[in-house]
C-alpha positions in Angstrom: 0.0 0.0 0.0 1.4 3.4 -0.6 2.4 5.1 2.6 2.9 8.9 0.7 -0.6 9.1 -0.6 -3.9 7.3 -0.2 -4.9 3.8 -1.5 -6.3 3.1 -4.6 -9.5 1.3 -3.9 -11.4 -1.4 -6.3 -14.6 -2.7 -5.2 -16.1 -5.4 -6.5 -19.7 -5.4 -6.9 -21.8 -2.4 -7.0 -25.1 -3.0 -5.3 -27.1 -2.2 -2.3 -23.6 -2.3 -0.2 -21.2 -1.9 -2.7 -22.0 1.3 -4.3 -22.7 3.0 -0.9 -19.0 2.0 0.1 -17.2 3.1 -3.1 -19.2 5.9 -2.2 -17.9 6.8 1.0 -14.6 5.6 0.3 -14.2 7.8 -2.4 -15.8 10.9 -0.5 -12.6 10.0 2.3 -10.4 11.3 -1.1 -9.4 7.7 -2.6 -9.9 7.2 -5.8 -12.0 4.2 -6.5 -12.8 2.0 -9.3 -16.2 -0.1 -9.0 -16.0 -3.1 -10.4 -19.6 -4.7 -11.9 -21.0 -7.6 -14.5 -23.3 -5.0 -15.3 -22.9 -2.7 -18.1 -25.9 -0.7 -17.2 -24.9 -0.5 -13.7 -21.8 0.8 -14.7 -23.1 3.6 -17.2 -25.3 4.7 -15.0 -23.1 4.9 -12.3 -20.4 6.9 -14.7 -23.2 9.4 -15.0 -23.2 10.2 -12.1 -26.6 8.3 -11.1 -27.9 5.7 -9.3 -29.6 2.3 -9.7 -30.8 1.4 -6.3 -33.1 3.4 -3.4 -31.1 4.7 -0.5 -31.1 8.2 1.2 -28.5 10.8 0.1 -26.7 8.3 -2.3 -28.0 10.0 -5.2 -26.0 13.7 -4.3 -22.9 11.4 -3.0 -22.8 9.7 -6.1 -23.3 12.4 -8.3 -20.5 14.4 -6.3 -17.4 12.0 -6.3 -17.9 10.9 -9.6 -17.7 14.6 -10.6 -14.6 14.9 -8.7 -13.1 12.1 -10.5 -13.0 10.0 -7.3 -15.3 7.4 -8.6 -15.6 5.6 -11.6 -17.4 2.3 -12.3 -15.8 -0.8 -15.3 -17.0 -4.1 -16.0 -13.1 -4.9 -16.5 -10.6 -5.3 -13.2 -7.7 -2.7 -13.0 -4.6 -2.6 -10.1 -5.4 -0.9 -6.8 -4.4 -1.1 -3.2 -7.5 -2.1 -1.6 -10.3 -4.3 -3.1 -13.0 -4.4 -1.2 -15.1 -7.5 -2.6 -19.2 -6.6 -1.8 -21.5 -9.6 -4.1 -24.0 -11.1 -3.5 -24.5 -15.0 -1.3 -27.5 -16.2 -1.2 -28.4 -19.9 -0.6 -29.6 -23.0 -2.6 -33.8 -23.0 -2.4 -34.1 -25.7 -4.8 -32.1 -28.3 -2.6 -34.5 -27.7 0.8 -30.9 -28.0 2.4 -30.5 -24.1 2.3 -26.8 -24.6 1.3 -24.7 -21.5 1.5 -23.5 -20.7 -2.2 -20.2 -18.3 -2.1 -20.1 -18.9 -5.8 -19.7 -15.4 -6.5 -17.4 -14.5 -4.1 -14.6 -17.0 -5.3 -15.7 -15.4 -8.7 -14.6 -12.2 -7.4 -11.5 -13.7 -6.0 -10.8 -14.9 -9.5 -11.2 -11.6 -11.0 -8.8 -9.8 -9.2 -6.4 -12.6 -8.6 -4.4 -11.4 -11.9 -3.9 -8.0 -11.3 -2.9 -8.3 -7.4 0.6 -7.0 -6.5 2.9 -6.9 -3.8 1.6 -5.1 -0.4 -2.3 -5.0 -1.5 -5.3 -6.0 1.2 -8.0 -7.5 0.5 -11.2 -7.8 2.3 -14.3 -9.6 2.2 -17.4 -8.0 2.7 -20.2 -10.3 1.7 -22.0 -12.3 4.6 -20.4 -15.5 4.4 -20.3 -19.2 6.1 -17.4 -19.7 8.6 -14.4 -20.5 6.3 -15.6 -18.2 3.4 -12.3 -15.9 3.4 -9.8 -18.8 4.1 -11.5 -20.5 1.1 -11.1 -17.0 -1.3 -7.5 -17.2 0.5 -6.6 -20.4 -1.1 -8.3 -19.5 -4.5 -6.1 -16.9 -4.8 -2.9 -18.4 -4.1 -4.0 -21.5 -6.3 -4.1 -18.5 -9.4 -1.2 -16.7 -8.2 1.9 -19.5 -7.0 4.3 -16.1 -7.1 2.2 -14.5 -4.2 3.5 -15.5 -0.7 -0.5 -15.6 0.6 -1.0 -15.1 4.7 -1.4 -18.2 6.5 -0.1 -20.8 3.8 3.6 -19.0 4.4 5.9 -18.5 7.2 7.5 -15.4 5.3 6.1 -12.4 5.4 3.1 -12.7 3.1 3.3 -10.5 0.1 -0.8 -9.6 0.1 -3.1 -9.5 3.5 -6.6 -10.8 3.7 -9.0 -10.1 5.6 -13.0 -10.1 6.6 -15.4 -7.3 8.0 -18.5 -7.8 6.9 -21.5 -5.2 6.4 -23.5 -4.0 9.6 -26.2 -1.2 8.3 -30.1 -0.8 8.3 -31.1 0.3 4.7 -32.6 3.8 4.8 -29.8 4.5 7.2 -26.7 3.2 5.0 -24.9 5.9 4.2 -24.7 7.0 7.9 -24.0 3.8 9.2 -20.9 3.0 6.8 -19.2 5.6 8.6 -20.6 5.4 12.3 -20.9 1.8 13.3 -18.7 -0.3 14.8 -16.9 -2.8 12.6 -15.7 -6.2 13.4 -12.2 -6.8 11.6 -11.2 -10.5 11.2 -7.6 -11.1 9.5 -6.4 -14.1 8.3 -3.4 -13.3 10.7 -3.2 -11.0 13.2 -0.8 -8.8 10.8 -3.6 -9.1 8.0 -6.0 -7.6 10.3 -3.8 -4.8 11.0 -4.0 -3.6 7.3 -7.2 -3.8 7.1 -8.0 -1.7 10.5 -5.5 0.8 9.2 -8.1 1.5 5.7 -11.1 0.9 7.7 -10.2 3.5 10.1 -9.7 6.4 6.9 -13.5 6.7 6.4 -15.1 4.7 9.2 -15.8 6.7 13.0 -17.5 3.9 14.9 -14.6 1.7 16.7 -13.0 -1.1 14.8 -12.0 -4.0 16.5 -10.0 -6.8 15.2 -9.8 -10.4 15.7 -9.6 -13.2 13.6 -11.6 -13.8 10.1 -13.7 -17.2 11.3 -14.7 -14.7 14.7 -16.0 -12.2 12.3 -17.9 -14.7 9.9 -19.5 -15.9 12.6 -20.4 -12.8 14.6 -22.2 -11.6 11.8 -24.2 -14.4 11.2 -24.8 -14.3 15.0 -26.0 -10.6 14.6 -28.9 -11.8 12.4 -29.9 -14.8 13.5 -30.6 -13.2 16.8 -32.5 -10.5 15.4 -34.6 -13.7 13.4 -35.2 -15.8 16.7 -36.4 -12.7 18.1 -38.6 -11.5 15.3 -40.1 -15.1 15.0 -41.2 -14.9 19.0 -43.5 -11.6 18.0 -44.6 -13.5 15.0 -45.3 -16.7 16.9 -47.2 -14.3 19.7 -49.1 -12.5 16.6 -50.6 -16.0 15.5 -51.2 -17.3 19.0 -52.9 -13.4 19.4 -55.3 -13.7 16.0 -56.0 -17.5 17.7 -57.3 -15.9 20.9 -59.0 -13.1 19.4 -56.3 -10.6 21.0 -54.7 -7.2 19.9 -51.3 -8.4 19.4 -49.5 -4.5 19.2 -52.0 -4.2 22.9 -50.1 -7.0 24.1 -46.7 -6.3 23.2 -47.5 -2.7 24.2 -48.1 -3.7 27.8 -45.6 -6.1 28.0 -42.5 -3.8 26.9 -43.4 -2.3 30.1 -41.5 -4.4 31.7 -38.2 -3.1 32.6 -36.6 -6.3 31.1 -39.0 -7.3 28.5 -38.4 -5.8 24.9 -40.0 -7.9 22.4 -40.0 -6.5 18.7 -42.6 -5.8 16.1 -44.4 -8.6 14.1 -45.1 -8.7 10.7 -46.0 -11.0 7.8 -42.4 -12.5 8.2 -38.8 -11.6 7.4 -37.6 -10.4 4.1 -34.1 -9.3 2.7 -31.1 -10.6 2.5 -29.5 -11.1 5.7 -31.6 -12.0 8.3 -33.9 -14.5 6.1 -30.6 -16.1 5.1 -27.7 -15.9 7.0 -29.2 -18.3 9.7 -29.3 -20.7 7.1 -25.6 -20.5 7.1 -25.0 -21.4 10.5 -27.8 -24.6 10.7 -25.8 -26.1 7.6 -22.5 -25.7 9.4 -23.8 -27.1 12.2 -27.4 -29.0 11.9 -27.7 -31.0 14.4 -27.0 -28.5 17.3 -28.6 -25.4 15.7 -32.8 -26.5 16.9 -33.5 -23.1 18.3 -32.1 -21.1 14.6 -33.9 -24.0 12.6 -36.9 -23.1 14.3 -37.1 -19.9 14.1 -36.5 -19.9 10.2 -39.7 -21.9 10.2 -41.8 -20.0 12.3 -41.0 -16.5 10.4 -41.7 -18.3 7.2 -44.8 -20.2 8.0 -45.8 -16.4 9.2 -46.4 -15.5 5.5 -48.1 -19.0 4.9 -50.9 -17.2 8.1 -51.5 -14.4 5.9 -51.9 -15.3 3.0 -54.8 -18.0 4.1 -56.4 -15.0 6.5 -56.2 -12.2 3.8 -57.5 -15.3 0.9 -60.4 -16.0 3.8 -61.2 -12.3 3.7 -61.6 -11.5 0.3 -63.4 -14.8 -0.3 -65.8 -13.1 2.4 -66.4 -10.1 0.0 -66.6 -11.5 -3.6 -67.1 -8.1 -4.9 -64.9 -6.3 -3.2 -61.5 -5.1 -4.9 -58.2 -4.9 -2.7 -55.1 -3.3 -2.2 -52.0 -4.9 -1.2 -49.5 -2.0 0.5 -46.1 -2.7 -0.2 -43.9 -5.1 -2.1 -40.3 -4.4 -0.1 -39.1 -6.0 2.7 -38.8 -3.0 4.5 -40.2 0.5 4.8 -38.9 3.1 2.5 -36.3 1.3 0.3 -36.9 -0.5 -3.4 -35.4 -3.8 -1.8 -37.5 -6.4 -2.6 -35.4 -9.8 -2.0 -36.7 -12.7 0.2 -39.7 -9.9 0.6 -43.0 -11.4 3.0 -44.7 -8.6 1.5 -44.1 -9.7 -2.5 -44.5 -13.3 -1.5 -48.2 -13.0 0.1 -49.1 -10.2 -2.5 -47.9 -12.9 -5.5 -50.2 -15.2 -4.0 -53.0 -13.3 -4.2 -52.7 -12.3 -7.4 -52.7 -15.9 -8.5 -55.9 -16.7 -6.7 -57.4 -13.3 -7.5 -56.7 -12.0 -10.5 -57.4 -8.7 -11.3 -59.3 -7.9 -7.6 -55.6 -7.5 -6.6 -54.3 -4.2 -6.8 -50.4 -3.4 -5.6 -49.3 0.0 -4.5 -45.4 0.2 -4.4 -44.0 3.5 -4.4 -40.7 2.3 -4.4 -41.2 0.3 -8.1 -41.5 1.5 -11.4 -43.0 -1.7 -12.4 -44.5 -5.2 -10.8 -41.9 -8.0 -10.7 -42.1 -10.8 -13.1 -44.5 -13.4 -11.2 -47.3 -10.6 -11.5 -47.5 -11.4 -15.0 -50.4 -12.8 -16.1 -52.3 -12.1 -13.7 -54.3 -9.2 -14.4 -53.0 -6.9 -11.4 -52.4 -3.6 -11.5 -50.4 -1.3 -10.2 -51.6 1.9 -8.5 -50.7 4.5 -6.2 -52.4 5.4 -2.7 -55.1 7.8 -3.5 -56.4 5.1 -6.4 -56.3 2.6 -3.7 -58.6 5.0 -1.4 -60.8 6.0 -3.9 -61.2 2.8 -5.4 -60.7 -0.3 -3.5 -62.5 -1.8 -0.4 -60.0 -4.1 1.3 -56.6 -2.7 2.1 -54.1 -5.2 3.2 -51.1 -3.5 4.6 -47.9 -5.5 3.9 -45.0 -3.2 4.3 -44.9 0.1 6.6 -43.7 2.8 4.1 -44.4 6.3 5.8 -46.6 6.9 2.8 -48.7 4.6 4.2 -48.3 5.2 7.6 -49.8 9.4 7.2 -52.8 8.3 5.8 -55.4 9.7 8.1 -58.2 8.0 9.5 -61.1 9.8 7.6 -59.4 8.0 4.5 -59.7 4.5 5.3 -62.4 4.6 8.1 -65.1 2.9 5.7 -62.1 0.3 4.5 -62.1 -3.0 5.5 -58.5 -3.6 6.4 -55.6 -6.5 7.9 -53.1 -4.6 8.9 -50.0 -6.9 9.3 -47.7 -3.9 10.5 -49.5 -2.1 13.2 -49.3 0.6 11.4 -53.0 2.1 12.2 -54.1 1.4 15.7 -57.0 3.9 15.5 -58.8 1.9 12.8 -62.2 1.1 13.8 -62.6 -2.0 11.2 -58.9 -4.3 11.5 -59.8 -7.4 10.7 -59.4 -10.4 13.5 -59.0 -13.9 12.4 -62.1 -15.2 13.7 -64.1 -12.4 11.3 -62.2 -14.1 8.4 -62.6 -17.1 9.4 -66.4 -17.2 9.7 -66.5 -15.1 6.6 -68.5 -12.0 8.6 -69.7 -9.6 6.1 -68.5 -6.5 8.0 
């Protein structure tokens, strides 16, 4: 790494984490290269825009690639630092959930060729334990001339390291440079380099350990956040069973000095915590029951809605209904592993043209809406028109609707979102099939 100036920075992959972070590494005043498969993503990019939803990333972008601080290629170039940001999802079709780092080791053979003598690089990607030792020994498989940390005892030519990703979309740009950040090197020295890039753009405190630590602890981070999510979804069902007010209950019981229980919903969407679990039950099946069970319970939680909202709009064969929201989250165009999509693509199968989707954050319906006769409409066509609003995802467009708006709607509000209305549906109304 150059010691006179600051590093040259690659990163590899440009999405929902990697653009914001050659974003913020380049507004730190190094120059960075983004590295996609996607020519689109990269002309856009080198016009200064943006292809994903995220607060302020639009002016950020626009700025640094004016500078000449950011540029975007679909071809690999030399640089100091490459930070590798791709996607790693699992394998559906198996029913094993297996963790696919497919595209990482992709990205480790992409810059394999052009990596020199004192670079770092890091692994950002949410990966199964053993992910970066496995990029460590694709790369020295390519590159025999490379003395590569932990397979020498020289001093290695290259460091490696991991540190993955800990932001809340909506909130990435601020959290980039504000939360803590777990360092793991492949040896302690590998660490080192990585703590000493980390620390030019980065204000939250960065500790280092050791890369199979810092897998883990970030698939730790999630799955907690999923066991905990699928308790408040467990205690909605058991609520609707009982004929409760689940947000009452949890209300009263986060009085409780020691008691915080979260917010349900119609399960758990994106890309961490409805898949990173997964990663730590395959490394470990047999002693991961709690994990494994929460994974069910949070996806059996869409499986609830979709047969309460089907038994409510079988209840009102005329009526025509809205679905709010397609994301997996409020306020971001993020619609992978999404509840919301998955019960609103049901409906649409089963009801045609009654279903209507309002998604502010898409231009257009994804691909398993066609066919099916549903359209897509924004929030006043939804009050004016339809008579069942099913609310799916929280978006604050959503939330201000006032209550003189939707007082006459029938509505199952899977969010919370509206405790004043007079008419939310309860399971045993849907059930019975109650003309209300």
């Amino acid at each position: 790494m150059k010691s006179e100036s600051k590093p040259s920075v690659c990163v590899v992959g440009l999405g929902y984490i990697g653009l914001p972070t050659a974003a913020v590494i380049a507004r730190a005043g190094c120059t960075v290269l983004g590295l996609d498969v996607s020519q689109k993503v990269v002309e856009t990019i080198n016009r200064g825009e943006i292809h994903i939803e995220e607060v302020d990333l639009d002016g950020l972008v626009q700025g640094v690639v004016a500078r000449g601080l950011l540029s975007a290629s679909t071809t690999v170039a030399p640089a100091d630092i490459f930070v590798i940001a791709v996607p790693t999802p699992f394998h559906k079709e198996d029913g094993d959930h297996a963790p696919d780092i497919s595209y990482v080791l992709a990205a480790a053979r992409t810059i394999a060729p052009v990596l020199k003598h004192g670079d770092v690089v890091i692994l950002e990607s949410t990966s199964p334990v053993g992910t970066t030792e496995q990029m460590r020994d694709m790369i020295a498989k390519m590159r025999p001339d490379l003395k590569v940390p932990g397979l020498t005892h020289d001093t290695p030519d290259i460091a490696i390291a991991y540190c993955p990703e800990r932001v809340l979309p909506g909130r990435i740009l601020e959290e980039l440079i504000n939360n803590d950040r777990s360092i793991g090197g492949i040896t302690p020295r590998c660490a080192r380099k990585a703590l000493a890039f980390y620390k030019r753009f980065v204000r939250g405190e960065c500790v280092t350990t050791d890369a199979r630590s810092a897998e883990m602890t970030k698939l730790v981070e999630n799955a907690y956040r999923d066991v905990n999510i699928a308790f408040a979804n467990e205690l909605s069902i058991v609520s609707d069973k009982m004929g409760l007010d689940v947000w009452e209950v949890i209300r009263l019981a986060n009085r409780h000095p020691r008691v915080n229980i979260l917010s349900p919903g119609p399960g758990v969407g994106g890309h961490c915590i409805a898949v990173d679990p997964w990663f730590i039950v395959h490394g470990a099946p047999d002693e991961t029951p709690l994990i494994r069970t929460a994974r069910g319970v949070n996806d059996r939680k869409m499986h609830h809605v979709v047969a309460k909202a089907e038994a409510l709009i079988e209840a009102q064969p005329e009526a025509k209904v809205a679905c709010l929201g397609l994301a997996f989250k409020a306020n971001i165009d993020d619609f992978r592993e999404s509840p919301a999509r998955f019960v609103a693509s049901r409906l649409a199968r089963r009801f045609g043209a009654r279903i209507h989707v309002v998604e502010p954050y898409a231009a257009e319906l994804p691909i398993e809406f066609t066919g099916t006769g549903v359209l897509q409409i924004d929030i006043d066509d939804a009050l004016e028109t339809c008579d069942i609003l099913i609310v799916l995802v929280d978006h604050d467009v959503f939330r201000v609707v006032p209550l003189a708006e939707r007082a006459t709607k029938l509505v199952y509000d899977t969010r919370g979102i509206w405790p004043d209305q007079p008419r939310v549906v309860r399971e045993e109304e849907a059930r019975l099939k109650l003309a209300v």
